[in-house]
C-alpha positions in Angstrom: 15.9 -4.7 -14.2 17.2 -1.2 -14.2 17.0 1.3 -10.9 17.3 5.2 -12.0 16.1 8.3 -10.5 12.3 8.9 -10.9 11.5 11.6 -13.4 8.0 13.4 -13.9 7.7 10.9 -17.2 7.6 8.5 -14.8 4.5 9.7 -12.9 2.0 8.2 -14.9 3.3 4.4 -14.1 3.9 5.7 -10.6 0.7 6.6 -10.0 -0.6 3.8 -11.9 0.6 1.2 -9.1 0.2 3.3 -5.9 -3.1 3.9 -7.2 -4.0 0.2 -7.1 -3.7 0.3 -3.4 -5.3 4.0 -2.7 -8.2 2.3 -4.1 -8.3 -1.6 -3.5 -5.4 -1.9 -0.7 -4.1 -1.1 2.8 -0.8 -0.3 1.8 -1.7 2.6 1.9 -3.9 4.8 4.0 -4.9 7.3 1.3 -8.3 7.2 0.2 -8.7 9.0 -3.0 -6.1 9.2 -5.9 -4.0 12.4 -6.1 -4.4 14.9 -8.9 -2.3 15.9 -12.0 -1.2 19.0 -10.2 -0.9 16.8 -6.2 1.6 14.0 -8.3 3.7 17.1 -9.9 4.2 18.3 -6.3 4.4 14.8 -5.1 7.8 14.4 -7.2 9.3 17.6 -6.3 8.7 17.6 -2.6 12.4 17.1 -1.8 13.8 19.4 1.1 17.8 19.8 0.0 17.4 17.2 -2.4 17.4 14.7 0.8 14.3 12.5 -0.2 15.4 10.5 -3.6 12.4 8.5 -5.5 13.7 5.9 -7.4 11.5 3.5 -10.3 12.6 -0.3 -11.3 12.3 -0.7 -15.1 11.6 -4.0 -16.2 10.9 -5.2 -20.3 7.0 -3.5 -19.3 8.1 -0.1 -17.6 8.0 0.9 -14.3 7.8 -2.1 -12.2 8.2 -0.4 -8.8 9.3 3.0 -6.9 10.6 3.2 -3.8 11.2 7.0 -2.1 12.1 8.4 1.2 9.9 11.2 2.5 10.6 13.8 5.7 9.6 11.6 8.9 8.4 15.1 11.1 9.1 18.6 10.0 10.4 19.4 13.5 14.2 20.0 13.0 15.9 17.7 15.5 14.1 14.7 13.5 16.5 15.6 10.1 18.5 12.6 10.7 14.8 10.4 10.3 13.3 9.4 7.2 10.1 7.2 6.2 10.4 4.9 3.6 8.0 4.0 0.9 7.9 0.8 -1.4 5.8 -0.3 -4.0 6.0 -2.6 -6.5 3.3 -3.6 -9.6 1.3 -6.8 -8.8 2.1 -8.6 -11.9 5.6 -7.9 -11.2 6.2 -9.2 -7.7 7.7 -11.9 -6.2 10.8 -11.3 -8.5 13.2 -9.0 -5.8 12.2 -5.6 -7.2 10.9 -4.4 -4.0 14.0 -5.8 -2.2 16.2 -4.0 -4.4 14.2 -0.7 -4.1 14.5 -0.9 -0.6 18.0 -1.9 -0.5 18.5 1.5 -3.0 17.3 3.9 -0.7 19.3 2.4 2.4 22.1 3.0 0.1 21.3 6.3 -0.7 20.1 7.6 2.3 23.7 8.2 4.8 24.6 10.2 1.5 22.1 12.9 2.3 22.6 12.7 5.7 19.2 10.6 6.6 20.7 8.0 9.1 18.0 6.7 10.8 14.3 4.9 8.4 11.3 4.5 9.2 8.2 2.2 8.0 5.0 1.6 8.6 3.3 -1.2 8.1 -0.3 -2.0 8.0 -0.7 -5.3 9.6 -1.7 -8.1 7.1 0.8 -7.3 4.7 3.8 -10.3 5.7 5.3 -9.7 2.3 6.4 -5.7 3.1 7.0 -6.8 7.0 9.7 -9.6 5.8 10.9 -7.8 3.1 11.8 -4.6 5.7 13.1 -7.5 8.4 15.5 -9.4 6.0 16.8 -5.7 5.3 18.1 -5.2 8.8 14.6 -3.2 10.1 13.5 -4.2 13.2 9.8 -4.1 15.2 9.2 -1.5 17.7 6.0 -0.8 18.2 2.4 -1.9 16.6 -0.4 1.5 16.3 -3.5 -0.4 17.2 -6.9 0.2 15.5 -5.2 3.3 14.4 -6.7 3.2 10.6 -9.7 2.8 8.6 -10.0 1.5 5.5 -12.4 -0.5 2.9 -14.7 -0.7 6.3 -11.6 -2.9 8.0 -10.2 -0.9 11.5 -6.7 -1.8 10.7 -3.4 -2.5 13.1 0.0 -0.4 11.5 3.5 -1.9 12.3 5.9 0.6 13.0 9.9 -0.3 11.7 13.3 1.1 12.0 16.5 0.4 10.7 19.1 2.5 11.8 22.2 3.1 9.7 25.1 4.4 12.1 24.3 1.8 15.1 27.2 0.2 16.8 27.8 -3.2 15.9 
């Protein structure tokens, strides 16, 4: 497995797995898949270059992506970030998402994001003990705050914070 930079070559096989749970998941709270033009901006929606995207190759492609994304425009939030992870279903189970994950805590005190943030749709204990074994804890759970595929749905909220004391 090989972890690199997203580029928009990569879109296609991006899409191609978040797309999977736009439309038959709860990973996600989208409901309809983005367009050409929405994926294009997608990529390039980086404020000072602060938000990296980053793909897992595997012998069949893209295997995963994993990005950080602006938690709340509102300035005094800068140091706050939201992570994103997702991972192809036949290629699961086999650490990708783990070392997605553990590639954007890396790479996130270099562009000054100190604090992540997840959230995490209840019913997915895969993503919650991936997030936990990588130093995120539980503090708070957004009852019936989502609705999707008919089912009102429950949304962890996680943090990890990078520059804690000890």
């Amino acid at each position: 497995m090989k972890l690199r930079a997203a580029t928009e070559a990569d879109l296609p096989a991006i899409f191609e797995i978040y797309d999977e749970q736009v439309l038959h998941g709860t990973a996600t709270f989208d409901t309809v898949p983005k367009t050409e033009a929405e994926r294009f901006e997608w990529l390039h929606l980086n404020p000072g270059g602060r938000y990296p995207i980053v793909v897992a190759e595997d012998g069949a492609g893209v295997a995963g992506w994993g990005r950080l994304y602006p938690w709340s425009p509102r300035p005094a939030y800068e140091r706050s970030a939201e992570n994103a992870v997702y991972v192809r279903a036949t290629a699961r189970r086999r650490g990708i998402g783990r070392a997605l994950l553990a590639e954007l805590l890396r790479l996130a005190p270099e562009a000054g994001v100190l604090t992540l943030v997840a959230r995490i749709v209840d019913g997915n204990p895969a993503s919650l003990a991936l997030h936990e074994a990588l130093g995120y804890e539980r503090i708070g759970l957004m009852r019936r705050c989502g609705v999707k595929h008919g089912q009102v749905l429950d949304v962890w909220l996680l943090q990890r914070v990078l520059d804690a004391p000890a």
